[in-house]
C-alpha positions as CSV (number, residue, x, y, z in Angstrom):
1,X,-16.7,16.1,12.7
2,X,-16.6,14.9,9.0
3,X,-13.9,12.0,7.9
4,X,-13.0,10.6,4.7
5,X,-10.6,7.9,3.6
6,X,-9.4,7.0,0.3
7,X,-6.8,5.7,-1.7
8,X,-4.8,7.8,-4.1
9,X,-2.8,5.6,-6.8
10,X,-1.2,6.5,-10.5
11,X,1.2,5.2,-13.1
12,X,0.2,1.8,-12.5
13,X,1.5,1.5,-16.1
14,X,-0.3,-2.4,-16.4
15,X,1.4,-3.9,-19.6
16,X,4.2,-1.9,-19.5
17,X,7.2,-4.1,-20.1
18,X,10.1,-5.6,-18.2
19,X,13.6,-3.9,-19.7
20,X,16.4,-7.1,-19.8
21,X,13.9,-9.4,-19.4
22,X,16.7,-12.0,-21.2
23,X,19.1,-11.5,-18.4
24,X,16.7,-12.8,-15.9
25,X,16.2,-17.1,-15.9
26,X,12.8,-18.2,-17.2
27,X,11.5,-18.3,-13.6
28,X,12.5,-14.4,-12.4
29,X,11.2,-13.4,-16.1
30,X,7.5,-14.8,-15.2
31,X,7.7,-13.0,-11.9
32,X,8.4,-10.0,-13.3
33,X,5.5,-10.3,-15.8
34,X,3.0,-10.5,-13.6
35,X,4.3,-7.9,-10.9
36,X,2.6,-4.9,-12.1
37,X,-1.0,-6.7,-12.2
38,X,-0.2,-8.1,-8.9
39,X,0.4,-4.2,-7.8
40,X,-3.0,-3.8,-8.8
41,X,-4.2,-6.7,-6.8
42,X,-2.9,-5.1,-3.9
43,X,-4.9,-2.0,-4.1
44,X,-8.3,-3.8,-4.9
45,X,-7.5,-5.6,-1.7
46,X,-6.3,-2.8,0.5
47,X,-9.3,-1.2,-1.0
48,X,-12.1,-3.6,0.2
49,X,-9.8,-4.1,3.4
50,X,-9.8,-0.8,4.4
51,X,-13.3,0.0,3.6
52,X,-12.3,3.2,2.1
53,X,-14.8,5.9,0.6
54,X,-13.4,6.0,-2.6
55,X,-10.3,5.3,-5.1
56,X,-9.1,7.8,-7.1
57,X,-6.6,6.9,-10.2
58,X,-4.0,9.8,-11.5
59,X,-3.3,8.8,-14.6
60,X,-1.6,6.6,-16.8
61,X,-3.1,3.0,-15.4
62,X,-2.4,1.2,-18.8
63,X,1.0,1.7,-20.4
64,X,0.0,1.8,-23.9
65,X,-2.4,3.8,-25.5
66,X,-4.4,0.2,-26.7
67,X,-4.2,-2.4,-23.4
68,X,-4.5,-5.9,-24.9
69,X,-7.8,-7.7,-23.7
70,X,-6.0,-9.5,-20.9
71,X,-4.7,-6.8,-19.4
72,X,-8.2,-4.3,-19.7
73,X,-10.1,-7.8,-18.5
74,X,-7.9,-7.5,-15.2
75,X,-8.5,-4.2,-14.7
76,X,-12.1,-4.7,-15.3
77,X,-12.2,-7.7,-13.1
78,X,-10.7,-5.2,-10.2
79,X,-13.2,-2.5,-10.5
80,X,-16.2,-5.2,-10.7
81,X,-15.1,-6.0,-7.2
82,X,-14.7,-2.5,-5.6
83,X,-18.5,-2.2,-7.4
84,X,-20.0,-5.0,-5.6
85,X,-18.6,-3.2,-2.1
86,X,-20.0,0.1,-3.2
87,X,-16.7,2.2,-3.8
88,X,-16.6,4.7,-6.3
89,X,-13.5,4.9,-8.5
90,X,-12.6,8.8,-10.0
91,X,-10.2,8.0,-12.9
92,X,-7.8,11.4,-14.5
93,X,-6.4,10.1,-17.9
94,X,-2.5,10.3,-18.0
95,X,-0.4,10.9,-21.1
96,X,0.1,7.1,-21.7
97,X,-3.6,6.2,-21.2
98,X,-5.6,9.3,-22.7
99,X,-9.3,9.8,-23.4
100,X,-9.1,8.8,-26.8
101,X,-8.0,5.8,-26.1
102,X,-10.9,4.5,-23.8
103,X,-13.9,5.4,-25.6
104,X,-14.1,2.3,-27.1
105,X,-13.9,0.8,-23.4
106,X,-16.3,3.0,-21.6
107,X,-19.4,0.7,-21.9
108,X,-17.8,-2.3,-20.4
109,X,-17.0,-0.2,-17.2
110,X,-19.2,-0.8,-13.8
111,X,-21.4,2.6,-12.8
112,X,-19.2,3.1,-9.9
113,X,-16.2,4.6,-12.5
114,X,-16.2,8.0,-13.1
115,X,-13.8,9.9,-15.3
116,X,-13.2,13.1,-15.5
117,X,-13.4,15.3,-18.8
118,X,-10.0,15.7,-21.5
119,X,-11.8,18.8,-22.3
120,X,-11.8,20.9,-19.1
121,X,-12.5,20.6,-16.0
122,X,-15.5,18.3,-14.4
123,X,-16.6,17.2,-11.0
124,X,-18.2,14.6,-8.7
125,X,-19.9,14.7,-6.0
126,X,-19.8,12.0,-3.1
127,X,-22.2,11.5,-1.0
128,X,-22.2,9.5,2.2
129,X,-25.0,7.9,3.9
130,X,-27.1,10.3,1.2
131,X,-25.0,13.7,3.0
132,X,-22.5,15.3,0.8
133,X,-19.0,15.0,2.0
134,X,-17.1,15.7,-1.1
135,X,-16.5,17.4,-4.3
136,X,-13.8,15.9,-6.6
137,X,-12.8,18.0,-9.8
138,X,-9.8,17.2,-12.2
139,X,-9.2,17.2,-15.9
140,X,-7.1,14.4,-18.3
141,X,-5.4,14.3,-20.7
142,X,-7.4,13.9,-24.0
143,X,-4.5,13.2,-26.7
144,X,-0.6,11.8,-25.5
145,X,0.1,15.5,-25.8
146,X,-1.7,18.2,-23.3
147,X,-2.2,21.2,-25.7
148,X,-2.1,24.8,-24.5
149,X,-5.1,24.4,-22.1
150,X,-4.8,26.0,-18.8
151,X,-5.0,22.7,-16.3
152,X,-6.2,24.3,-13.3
153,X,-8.9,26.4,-14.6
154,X,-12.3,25.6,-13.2
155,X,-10.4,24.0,-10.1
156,X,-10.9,26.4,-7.3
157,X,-12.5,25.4,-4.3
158,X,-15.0,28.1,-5.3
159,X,-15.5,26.2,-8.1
160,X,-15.8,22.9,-7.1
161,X,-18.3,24.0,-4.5
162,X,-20.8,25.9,-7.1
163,X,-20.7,22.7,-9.9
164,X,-23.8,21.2,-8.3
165,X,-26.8,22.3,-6.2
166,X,-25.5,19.8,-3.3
167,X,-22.0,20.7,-3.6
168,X,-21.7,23.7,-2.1
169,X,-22.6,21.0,1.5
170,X,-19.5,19.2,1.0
171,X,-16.9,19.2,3.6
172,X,-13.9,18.4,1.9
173,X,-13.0,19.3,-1.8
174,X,-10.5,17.2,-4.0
175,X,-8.4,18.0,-6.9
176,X,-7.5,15.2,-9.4
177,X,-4.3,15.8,-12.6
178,X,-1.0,13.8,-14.0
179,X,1.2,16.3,-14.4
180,X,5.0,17.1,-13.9
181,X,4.5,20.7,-12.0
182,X,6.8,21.9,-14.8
183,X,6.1,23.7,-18.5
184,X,5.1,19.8,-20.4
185,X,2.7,17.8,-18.8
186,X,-0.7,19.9,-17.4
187,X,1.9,22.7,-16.7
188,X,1.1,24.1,-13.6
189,X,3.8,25.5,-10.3
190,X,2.9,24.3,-6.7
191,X,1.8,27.8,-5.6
192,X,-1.2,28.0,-8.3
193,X,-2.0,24.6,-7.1
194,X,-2.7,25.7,-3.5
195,X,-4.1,29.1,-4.7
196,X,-6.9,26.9,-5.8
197,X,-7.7,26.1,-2.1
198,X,-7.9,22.4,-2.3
199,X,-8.1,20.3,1.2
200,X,-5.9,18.0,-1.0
201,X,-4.4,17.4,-4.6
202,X,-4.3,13.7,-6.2
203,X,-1.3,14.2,-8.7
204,X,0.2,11.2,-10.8
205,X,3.0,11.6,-13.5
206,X,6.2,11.2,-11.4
207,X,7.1,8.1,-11.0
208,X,8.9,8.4,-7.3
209,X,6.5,9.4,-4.2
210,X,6.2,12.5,-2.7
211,X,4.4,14.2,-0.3
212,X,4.0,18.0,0.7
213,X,5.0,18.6,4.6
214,X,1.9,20.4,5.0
215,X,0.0,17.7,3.3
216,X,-1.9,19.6,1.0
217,X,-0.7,17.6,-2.1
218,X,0.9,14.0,-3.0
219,X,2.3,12.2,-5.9
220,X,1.4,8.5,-5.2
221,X,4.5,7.3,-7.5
222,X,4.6,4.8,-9.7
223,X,2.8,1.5,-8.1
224,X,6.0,-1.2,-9.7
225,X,9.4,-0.2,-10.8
226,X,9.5,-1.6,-14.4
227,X,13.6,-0.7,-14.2
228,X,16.7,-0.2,-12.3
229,X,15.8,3.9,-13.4
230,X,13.0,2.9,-11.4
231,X,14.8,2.0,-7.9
232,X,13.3,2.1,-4.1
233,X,10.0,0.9,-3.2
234,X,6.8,1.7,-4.9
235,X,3.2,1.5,-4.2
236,X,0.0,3.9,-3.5
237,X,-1.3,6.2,-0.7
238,X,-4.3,6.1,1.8
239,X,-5.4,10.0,2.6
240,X,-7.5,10.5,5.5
241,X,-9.2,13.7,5.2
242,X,-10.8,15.4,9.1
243,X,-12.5,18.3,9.9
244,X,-9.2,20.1,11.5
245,X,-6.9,17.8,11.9
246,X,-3.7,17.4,9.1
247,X,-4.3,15.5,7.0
248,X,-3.1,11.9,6.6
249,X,-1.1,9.9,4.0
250,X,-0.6,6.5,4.5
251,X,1.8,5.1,2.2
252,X,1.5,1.2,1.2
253,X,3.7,-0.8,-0.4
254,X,2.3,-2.9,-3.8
255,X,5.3,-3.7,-5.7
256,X,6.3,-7.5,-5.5
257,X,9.9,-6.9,-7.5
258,X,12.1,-3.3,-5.9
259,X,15.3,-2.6,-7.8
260,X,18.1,-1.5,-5.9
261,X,21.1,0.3,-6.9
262,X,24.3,-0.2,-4.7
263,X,27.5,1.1,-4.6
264,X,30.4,-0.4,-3.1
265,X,33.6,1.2,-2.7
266,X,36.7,-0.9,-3.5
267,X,39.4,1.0,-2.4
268,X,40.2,-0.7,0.2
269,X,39.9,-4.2,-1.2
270,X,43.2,-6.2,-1.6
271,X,41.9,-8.9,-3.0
272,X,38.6,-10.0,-5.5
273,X,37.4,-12.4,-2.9
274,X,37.4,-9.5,-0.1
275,X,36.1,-7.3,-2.8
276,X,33.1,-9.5,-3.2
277,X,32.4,-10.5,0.2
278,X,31.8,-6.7,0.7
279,X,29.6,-6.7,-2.5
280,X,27.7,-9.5,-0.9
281,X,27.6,-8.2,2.9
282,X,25.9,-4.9,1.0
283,X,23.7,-6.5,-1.4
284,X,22.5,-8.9,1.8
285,X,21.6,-6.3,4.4
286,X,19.7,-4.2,1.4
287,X,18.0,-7.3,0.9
288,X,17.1,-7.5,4.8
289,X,16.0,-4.1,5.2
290,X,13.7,-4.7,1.6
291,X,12.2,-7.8,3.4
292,X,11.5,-5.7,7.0
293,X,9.7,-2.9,4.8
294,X,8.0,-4.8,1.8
295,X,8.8,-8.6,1.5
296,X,9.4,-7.5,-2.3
297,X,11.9,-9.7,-4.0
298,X,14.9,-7.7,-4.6
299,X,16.8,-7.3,-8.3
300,X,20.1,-5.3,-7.4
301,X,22.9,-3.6,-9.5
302,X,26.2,-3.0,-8.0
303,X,28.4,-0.5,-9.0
304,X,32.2,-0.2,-7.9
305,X,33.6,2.8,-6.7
306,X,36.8,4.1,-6.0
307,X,40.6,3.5,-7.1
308,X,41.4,0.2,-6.5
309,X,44.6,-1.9,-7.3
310,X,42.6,-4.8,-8.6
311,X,42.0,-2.6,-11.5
312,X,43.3,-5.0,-14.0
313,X,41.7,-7.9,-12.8
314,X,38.6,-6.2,-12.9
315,X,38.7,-5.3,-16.4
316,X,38.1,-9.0,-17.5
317,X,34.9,-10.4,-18.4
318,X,35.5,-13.4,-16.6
319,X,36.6,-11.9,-13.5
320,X,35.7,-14.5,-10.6
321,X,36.5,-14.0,-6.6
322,X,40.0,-15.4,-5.6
């Protein structure tokens, strides 16, 4: 019975920035600098924890089409140590990170990256204890914009099992894109997806996790909220792929800083200090639940609801509790 583990990750976004980074004191605006390399940090280390097979990256890891050098040197420092444990990493450029934008970097990488083409559709095989176990095959985006190219052509299981004279041995076969299932990004519909036959589909893109019930495809979400548009916790996946079984996805948290939006209705409030009691009754059991799930630090926004007579009081600036 064959068995494969791996992690499936996207939209890490490293450099992206912080929006309202000047609301925040000086010591909340360094944490939530560093939070989106110490998402990273967290998948290296679940990585060589878990002993997995591979990692495969969906697209979009840098946020800008030209990382600065600290940012590619901690990304480079990541995949030097999955290298040194002997885990292959399968990287599908996104629309924030395309090809173009890492030839320049491609030397520097460790042989255990791989990345598939911008130009159509190109596989790997991995091997396992020198057997074939499985065939990965995806396509990237090679400009910010994905053209008129058909994503999924090339991407059968039929396919993927003729690209190599070993591949046709593999047990398990793997489909890698960043796209938004819709008519923009790699446009493709979730029934030509599983037309192709796929055990499973690596998608990146969306920025909010998803998996199919039947567990043929996943969208790993974004790995740290860089806004409150970004709310709920974040983080990566670990598929486990076995001869017939369903498959298995593993959701891990990685995001140090969750944003929370919550909405408190001040209806029946009679007065501001009731009124923020309840704000601050809600805000603290959000914050308990975020500390049970992901001991993430937690940057909330409150919204009142509801017709309230405090209305007037409310409209002020200044407005403190009673």
């Amino acid at each position: 019975m064959a068995k494969l583990t791996f992690i499936h990750a996207a939209d890490l976004h490293l450099g992206a920035p912080f929006k309202g980074l000047s609301d925040f004191d000086a010591s909340r605006a360094r944490a939530l600098s560093v939070a989106t390399g110490q998402a990273y940090a967290t998948l290296i280390k679940t990585a060589l924890d878990k002993k997995v097979d591979f990692v495969v990256l969906a697209g979009d890891t840098f946020d800008q089409k030209k990382p600065t050098h600290q940012e590619h040197i901690q990304f480079l420092s990541g995949l030097k140590n999955l290298n040194a444990a002997g885990i292959p990493v399968y990287i599908c450029t996104g629309n924030h990170d395309p090809f173009i934008t890492w030839q320049n970097e491609l030397r520097e990488l460790p042989p255990n990256v791989s990345f598939f083409s911008a130009e159509g559709p190109s596989y790997f095989l991995f091997e396992k204890e020198g057997t074939p176990l499985c065939v990965l095959g995806g396509t990237g985006f090679k400009t910010s914009k994905w053209g008129d190219r058909k994503p999924l052509v090339g991407l059968s299981r039929r396919d993927m099992l003729q690209s190599s004279p070993h591949a046709a041995d593999a047990e398990f076969a793997i489909g890698v894109l960043h796209t938004d299932l819709g008519k923009a990004y790699a446009p493709c519909t979730v029934n030509e997806l599983t037309e192709c036959g796929l055990d499973f589909w690596a998608l990146g893109h969306i920025h909010k996790r998803y998996a199919d019930s039947s567990g043929a495809y996943a969208f790993a979400g974004c790995m740290q909220g860089h806004d409150i548009n970004e709310a709920g916790t974040h983080g990566f996946n670990v598929v486990t792929l076995e001869t017939s079984l369903p498959n298995k996805i593993e959701f891990v948290p990685s995001a140090t800083i969750e944003w929370a939006q919550i909405f408190v209705d001040a209806g029946d409030c009679s007065s501001l200090k009731e009124l923020y009691d309840k704000a601050l009754d809600a805000v603290l059991q959000r914050k308990e639940e975020t500390e049970v799930l992901t001991n993430a630090d937690l940057y909330v926004r409150v919204t009142l609801t509801g017709q309230t007579s405090l209305f007037s009081k409310l409209r002020h600036e200044d407005v403190v509790a009673e």
